[in-house]
C-alpha positions as CSV (number, residue, x, y, z in Angstrom):
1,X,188.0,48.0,-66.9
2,X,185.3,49.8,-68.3
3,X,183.1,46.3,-68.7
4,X,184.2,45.5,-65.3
5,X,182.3,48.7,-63.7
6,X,179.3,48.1,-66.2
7,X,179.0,44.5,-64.9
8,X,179.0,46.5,-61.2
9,X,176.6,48.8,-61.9
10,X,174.0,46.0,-63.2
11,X,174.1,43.9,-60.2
12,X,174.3,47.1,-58.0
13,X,171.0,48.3,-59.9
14,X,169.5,44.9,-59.4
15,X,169.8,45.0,-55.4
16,X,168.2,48.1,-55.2
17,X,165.7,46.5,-57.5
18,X,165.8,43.7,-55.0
19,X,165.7,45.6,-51.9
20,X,162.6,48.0,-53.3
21,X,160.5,45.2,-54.6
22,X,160.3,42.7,-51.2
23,X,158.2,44.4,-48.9
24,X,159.9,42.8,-46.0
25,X,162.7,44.8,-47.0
26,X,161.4,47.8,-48.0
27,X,159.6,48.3,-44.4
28,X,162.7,47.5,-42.6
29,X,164.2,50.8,-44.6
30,X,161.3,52.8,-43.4
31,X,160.0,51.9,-40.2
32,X,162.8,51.1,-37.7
33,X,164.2,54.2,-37.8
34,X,161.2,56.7,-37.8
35,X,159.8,54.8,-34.8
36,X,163.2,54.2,-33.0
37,X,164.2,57.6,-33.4
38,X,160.8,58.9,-31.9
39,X,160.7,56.3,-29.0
40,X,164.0,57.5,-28.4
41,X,164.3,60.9,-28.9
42,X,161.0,61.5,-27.0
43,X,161.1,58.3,-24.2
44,X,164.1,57.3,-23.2
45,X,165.6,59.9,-20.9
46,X,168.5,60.2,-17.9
47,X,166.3,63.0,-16.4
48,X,164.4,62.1,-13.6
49,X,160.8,64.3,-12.4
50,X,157.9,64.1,-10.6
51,X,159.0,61.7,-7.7
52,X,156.1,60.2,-6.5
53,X,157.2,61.9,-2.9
54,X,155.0,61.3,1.0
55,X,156.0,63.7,3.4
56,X,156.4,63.0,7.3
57,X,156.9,66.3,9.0
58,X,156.6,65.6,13.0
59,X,157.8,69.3,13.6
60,X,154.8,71.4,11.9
61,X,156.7,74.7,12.8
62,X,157.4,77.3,10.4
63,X,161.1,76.3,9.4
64,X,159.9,72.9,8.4
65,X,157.1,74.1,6.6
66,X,159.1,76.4,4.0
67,X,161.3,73.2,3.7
68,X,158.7,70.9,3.1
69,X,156.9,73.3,0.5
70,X,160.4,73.5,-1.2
71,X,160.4,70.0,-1.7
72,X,156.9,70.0,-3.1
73,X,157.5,73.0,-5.5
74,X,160.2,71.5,-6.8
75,X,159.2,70.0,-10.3
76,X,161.5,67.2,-9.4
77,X,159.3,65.7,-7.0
78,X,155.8,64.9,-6.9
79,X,153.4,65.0,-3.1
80,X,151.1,61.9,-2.7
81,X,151.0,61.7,0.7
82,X,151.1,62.9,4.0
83,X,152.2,60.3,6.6
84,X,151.2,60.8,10.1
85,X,153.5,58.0,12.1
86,X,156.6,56.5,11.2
87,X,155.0,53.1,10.7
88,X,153.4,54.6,7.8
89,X,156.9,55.0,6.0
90,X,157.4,51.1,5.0
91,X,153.9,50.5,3.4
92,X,154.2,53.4,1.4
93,X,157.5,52.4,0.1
94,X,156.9,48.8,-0.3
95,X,153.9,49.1,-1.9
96,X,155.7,51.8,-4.9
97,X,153.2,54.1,-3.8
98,X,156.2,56.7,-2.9
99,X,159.5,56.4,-4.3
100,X,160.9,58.3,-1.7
101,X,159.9,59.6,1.9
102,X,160.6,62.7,3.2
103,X,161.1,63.0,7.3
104,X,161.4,65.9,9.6
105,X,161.7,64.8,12.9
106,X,160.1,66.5,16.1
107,X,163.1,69.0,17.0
108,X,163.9,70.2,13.8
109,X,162.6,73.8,14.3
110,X,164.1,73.6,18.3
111,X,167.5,72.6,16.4
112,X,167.6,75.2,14.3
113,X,166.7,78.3,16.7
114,X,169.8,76.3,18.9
115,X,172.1,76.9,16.1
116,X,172.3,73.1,16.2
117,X,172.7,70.8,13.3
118,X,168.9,70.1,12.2
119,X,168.4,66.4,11.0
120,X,166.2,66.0,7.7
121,X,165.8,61.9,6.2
122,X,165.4,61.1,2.6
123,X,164.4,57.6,2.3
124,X,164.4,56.2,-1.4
125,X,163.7,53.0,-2.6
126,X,166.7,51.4,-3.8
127,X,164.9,49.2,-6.1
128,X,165.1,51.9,-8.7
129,X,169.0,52.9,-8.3
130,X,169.1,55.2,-11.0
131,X,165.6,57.5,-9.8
132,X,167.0,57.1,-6.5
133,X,170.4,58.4,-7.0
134,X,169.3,61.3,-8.6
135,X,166.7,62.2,-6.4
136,X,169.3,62.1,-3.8
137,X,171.0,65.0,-5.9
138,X,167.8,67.2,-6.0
139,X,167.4,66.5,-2.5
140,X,170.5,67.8,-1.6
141,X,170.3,70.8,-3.7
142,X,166.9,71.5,-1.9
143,X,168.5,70.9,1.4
144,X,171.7,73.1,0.6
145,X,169.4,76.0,-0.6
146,X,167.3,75.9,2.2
147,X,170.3,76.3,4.8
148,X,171.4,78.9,2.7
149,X,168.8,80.5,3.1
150,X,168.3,79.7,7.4
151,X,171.5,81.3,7.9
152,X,171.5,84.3,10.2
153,X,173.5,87.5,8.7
154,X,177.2,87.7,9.7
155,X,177.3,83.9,10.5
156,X,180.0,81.7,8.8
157,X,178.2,80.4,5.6
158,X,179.5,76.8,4.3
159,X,181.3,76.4,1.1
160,X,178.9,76.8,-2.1
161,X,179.8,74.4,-5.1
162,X,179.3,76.2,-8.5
163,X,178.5,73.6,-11.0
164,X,179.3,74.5,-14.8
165,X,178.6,72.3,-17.5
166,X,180.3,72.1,-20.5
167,X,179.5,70.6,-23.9
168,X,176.1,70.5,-22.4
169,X,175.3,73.7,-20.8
170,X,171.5,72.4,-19.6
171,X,172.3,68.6,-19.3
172,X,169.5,67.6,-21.7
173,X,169.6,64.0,-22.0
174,X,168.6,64.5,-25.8
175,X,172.0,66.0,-26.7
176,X,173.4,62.9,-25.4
177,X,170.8,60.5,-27.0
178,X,170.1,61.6,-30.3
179,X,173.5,62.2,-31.5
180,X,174.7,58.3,-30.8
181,X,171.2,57.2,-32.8
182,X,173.1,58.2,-35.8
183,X,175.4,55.3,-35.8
184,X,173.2,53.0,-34.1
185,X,170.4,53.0,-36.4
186,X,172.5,53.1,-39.2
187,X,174.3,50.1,-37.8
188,X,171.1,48.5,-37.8
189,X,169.5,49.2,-41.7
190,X,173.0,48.9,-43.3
191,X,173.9,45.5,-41.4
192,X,170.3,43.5,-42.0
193,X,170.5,44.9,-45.6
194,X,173.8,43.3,-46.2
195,X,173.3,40.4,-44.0
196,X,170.1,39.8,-46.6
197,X,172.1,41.0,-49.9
198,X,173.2,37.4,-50.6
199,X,171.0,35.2,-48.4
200,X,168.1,36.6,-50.2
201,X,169.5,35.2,-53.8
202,X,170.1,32.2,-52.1
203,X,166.4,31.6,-50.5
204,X,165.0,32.3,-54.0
205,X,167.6,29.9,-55.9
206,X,168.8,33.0,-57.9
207,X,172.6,32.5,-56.7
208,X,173.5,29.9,-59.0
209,X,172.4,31.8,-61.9
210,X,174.2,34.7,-60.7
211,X,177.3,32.4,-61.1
212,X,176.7,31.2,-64.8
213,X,177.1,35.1,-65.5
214,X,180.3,36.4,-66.8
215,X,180.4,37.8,-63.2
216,X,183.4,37.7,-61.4
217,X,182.8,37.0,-57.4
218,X,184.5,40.0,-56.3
219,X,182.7,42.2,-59.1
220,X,179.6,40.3,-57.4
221,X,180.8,40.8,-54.0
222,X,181.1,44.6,-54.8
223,X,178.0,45.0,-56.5
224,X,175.9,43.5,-53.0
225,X,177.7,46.1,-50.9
226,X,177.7,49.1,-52.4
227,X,173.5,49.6,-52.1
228,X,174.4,48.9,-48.3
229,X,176.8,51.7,-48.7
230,X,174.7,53.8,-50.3
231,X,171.3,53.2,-48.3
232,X,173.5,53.3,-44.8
233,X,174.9,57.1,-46.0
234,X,171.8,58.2,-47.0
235,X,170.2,57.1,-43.4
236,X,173.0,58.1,-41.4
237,X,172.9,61.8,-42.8
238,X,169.0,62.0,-42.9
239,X,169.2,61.2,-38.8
240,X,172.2,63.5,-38.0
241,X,169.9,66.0,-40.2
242,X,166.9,65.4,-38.6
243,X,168.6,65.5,-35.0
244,X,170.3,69.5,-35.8
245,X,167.0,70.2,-37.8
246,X,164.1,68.8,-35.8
247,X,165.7,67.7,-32.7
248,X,167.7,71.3,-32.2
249,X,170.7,69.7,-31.5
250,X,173.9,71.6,-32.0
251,X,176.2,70.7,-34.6
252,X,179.6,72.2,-34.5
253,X,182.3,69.8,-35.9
254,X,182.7,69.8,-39.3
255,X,180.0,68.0,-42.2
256,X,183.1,66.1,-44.0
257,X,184.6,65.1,-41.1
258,X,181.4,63.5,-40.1
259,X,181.0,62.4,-44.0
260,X,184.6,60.4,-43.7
261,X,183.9,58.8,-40.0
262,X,180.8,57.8,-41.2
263,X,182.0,55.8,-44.9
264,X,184.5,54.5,-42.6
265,X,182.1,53.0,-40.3
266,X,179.8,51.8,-42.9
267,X,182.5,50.0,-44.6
268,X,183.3,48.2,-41.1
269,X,179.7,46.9,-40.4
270,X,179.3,46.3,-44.1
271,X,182.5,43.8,-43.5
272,X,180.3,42.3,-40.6
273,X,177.0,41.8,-42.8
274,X,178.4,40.5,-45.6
275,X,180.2,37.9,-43.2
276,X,176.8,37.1,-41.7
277,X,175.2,36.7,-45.5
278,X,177.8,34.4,-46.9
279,X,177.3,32.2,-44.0
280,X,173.5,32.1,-43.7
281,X,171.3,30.1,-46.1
282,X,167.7,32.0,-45.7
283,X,166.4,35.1,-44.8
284,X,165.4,34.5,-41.8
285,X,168.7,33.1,-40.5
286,X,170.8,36.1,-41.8
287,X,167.9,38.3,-39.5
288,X,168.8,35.9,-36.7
289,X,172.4,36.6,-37.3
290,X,172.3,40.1,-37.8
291,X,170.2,40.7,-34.6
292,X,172.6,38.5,-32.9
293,X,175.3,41.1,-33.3
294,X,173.9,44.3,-33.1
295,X,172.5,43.7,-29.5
296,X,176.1,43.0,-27.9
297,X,177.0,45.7,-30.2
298,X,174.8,48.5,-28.7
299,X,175.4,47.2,-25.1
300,X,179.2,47.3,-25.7
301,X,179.2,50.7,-27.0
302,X,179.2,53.1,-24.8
303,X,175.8,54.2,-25.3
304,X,173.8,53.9,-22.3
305,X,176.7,52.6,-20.0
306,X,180.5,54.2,-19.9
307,X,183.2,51.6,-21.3
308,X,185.2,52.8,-18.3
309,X,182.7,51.5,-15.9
310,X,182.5,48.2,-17.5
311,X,185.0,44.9,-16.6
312,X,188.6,44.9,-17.8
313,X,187.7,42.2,-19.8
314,X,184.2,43.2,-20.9
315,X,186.4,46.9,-22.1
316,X,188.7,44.5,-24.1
317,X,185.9,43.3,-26.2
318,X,184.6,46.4,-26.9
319,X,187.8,47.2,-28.7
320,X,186.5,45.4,-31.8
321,X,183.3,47.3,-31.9
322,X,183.1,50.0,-34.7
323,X,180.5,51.8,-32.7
324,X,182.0,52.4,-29.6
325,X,183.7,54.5,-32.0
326,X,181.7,56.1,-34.2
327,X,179.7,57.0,-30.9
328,X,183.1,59.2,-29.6
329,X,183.2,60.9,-33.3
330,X,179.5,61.8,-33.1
331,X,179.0,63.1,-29.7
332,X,182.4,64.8,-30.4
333,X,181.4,66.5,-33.5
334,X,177.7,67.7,-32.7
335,X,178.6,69.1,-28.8
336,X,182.6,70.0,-28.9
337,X,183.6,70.3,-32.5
338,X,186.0,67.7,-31.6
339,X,189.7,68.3,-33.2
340,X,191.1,65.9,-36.0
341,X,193.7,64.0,-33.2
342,X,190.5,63.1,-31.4
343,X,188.6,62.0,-34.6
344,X,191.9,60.3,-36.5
345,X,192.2,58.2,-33.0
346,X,188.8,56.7,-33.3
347,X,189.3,56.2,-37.3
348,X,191.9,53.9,-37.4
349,X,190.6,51.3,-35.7
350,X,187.2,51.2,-37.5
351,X,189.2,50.9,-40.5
352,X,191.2,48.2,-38.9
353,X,187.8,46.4,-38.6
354,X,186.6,47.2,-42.1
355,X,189.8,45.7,-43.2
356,X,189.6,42.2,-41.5
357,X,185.9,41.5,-41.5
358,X,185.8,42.7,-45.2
359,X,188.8,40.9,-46.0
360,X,187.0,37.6,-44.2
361,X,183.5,38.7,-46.5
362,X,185.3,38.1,-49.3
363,X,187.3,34.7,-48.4
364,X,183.8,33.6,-47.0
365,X,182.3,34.0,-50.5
366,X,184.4,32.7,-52.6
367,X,184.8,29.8,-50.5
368,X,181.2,29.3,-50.4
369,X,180.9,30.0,-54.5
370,X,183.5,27.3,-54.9
């Protein structure tokens, strides 16, 4: 036994060898995940500001003034024009000069002193949904604040909704981003690094002399995945450090909770690499391969888009996808310290997955070293 784990230990000390000394290798450690966890920590954002906004108010009286102003106050939009005529509106918004149009008609301030019900449009431009829809929200915030504050003393004031977040007390975009770029980025280092592990002995006709060795092709096997192991834990808890450290993200699950979820996770993809590896004859194809996962991976995760919201069958697939997983843990652990029935329910089935495809790594091999 003891001559077994030597044997390990000298082909795990010659991949990290390996994996230092190529340069491609060494950059793909270092730069994907510093500049993917900057682009998006610091870019990519649900929050939506400074609407490019162009204001048509056909009433000019006092009452649409303040509501105009508190429009144009508001950092979520952003004046850049004052229209004088409706035919003004459709240029503005086909051109993308305004993303959205603001119009008080002519009786607006009559209808209010009437104790009518005064007409305000928004009109967005649907071919951004996403800004659109949530400029709708601030708009009706605005609007709802504004008649709020219109209403004469004694008169019957309309329900108010009270709107408490939890989890997420501010809604910051970043505590829902940064969080899931622990798995994902991991995903991406540990699975190129063992889709490479073998490919790379191939490419430079070291395999077969790997083979003549008293090696055995599971000692071998074992020896290419544990720097993916170690490399992937040492990434995934420098980025979850990073995001409580740097990022000011709360943590408040438990650190070996989040150690277990993530060895189980990394053993999963490390199943899915190795797969990809025993399969691909260069470098370049086990890239191709790789990338070929991770994509549908990401997009089937939960990340940017609910599962729920997806296709029955589309939510099917996901169910093989270790990171729509890992993705629940995380999110649960840094904003709900997420209890152990919530954690042990997304476990099982990445260790489900890091049974088969490691199981299938391994019958790939050796039916490739035969």
């Amino acid at each position: 036994m003891k001559d077994v784990w030597r044997r390990i230990l000298a082909v795990v000390t010659r991949e990290f060898i390996a994996i230092w000394a190529d340069r491609r290798t060494r950059a793909i450690l270092i730069v994907p995940p510093v500049m993917q966890l900057l682009v998006f920590s610091y870019a990519a954002t649900f929050e939506v500001s400074d609407v490019a906004l162009a204001v048509l108010n056909q009433d000019g009286g006092t009452e649409s003034r303040a509501l105009v102003a508190a429009f144009t106050a508001s950092p979520a939009f952003a004046p850049v024009a004052r229209l004088q005529s409706e035919r003004e509106i459709a240029p503005v918004i086909d051109s993308a000069m305004a993303k959205a149009v603001l119009h008080v008609g002519p009786t607006f301030g009559a209808d209010l002193a009437a104790g009518r019900q005064a007409a305000v449009q928004l009109i967005v431009d649907g071919r951004h949904s996403n800004t659109a829809l949530v400029a709708l929200g601030y708009a009706g915030e605005i609007v709802g604040a504004f008649s709020a504050a219109q209403a004469k003393p004694g008169s019957l004031q309309p329900p108010r909704l009270v709107v408490r977040a939890w989890f997420n007390p501010n809604l910051s975009s970043r505590w829902f981003i940064v969080p899931a770029l622990v798995a994902i980025l991991t995903l991406v280092i540990t699975t190129v690094i063992a889709a490479l592990s073998v490919a790379r002995e191939r490419e430079l006709g070291t395999f077969e002399q790997l083979l003549m060795t008293p090696l055995r092709p599971l000692e071998l096997l074992i020896g290419k995945t544990m720097p993916a192991l170690i490399i992937g834990y040492i990434e995934g808890l420098g980025i979850a450090g990073t995001a409580v450290w740097v990022f000011g993200i709360p943590f408040r699950g438990s650190v070996a909770v989040l150690a277990v979820a993530l060895a189980v996770f990394l053993l999963s993809i490390i199943g899915i690499g190795l797969m990809v590896s025993a399969l691909a004859r260069t470098q370049q194809q086990a890239i191709t391969g790789a990338f070929a996962f991770l994509m549908p991976a990401v997009i089937l995760s939960g990340f940017a888009t609910p599962v729920a919201n997806m296709p029955k069958a589309i939510q099917a697939l996901t169910l093989i996808n270790p990171l729509r997983y890992m993705l629940v843990i995380l999110r649960g652990l840094f904003l709900q310290d997420a209890p152990w029935e919530l954690v042990a329910a997304n476990l099982w089935p990445m260790a489900i997955i890091g049974l088969v495809t490691g199981s299938a790594a391994t019958w790939l091999f050796r039916r490739r070293v035969a």
